[in-house]
C-alpha positions as CSV (number, residue, x, y, z in Angstrom):
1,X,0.0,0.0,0.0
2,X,1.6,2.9,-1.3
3,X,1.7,6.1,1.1
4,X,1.5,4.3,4.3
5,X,3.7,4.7,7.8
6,X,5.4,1.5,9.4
7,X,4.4,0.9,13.0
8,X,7.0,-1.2,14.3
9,X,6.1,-4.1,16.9
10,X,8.6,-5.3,19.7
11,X,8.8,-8.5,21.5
12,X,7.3,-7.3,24.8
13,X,4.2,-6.0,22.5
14,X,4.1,-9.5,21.4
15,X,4.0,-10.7,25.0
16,X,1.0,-8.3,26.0
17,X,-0.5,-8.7,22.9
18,X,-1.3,-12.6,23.7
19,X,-2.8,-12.3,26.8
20,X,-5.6,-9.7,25.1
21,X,-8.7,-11.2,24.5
22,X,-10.2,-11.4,20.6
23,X,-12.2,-8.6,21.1
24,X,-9.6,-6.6,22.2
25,X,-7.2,-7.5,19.3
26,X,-10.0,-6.8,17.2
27,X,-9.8,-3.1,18.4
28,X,-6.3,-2.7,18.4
29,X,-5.4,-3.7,15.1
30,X,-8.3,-1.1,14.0
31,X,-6.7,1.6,15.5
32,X,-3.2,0.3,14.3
33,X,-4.5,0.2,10.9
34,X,-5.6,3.9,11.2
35,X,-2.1,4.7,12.7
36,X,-0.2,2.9,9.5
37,X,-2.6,4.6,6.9
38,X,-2.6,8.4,9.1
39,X,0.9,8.0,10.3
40,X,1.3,12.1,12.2
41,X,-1.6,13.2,10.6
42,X,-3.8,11.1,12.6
43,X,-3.7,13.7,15.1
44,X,-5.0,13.8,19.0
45,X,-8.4,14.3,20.2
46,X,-7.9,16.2,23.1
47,X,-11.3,17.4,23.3
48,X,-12.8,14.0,23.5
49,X,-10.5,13.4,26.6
50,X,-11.6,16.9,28.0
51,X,-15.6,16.0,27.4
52,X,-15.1,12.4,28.9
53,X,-13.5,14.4,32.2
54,X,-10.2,12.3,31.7
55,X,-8.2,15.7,31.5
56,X,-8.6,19.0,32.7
57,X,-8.7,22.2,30.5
């Protein structure tokens, strides 16, 4: 795929990532995908964080 940025993967990734469930895989590999295909340009959502009370600001 033309355009996209490598996310690199480590050992101790590996080792985390096989005690996630499935599901959880599932959702990672989504937002992984998004990372590869966005690479810096994905951005932050810093307001979501702010609405859900997880920061302040």
């Amino acid at each position: 795929m033309p355009g996209t940025w490598d996310v690199e993967y480590t050992d101790e990734l590996g080792e985390w990532w096989a005690d996630l469930t499935e599901a959880e895989q599932e959702s990672i590999d989504s937002s992984v995908r998004l990372l590869e295909e966005k690479g810096p340009n994905l951005g932050f959502r810093i307001e979501t964080l702010r609405d859900e009370g997880q920061i302040d600001g």
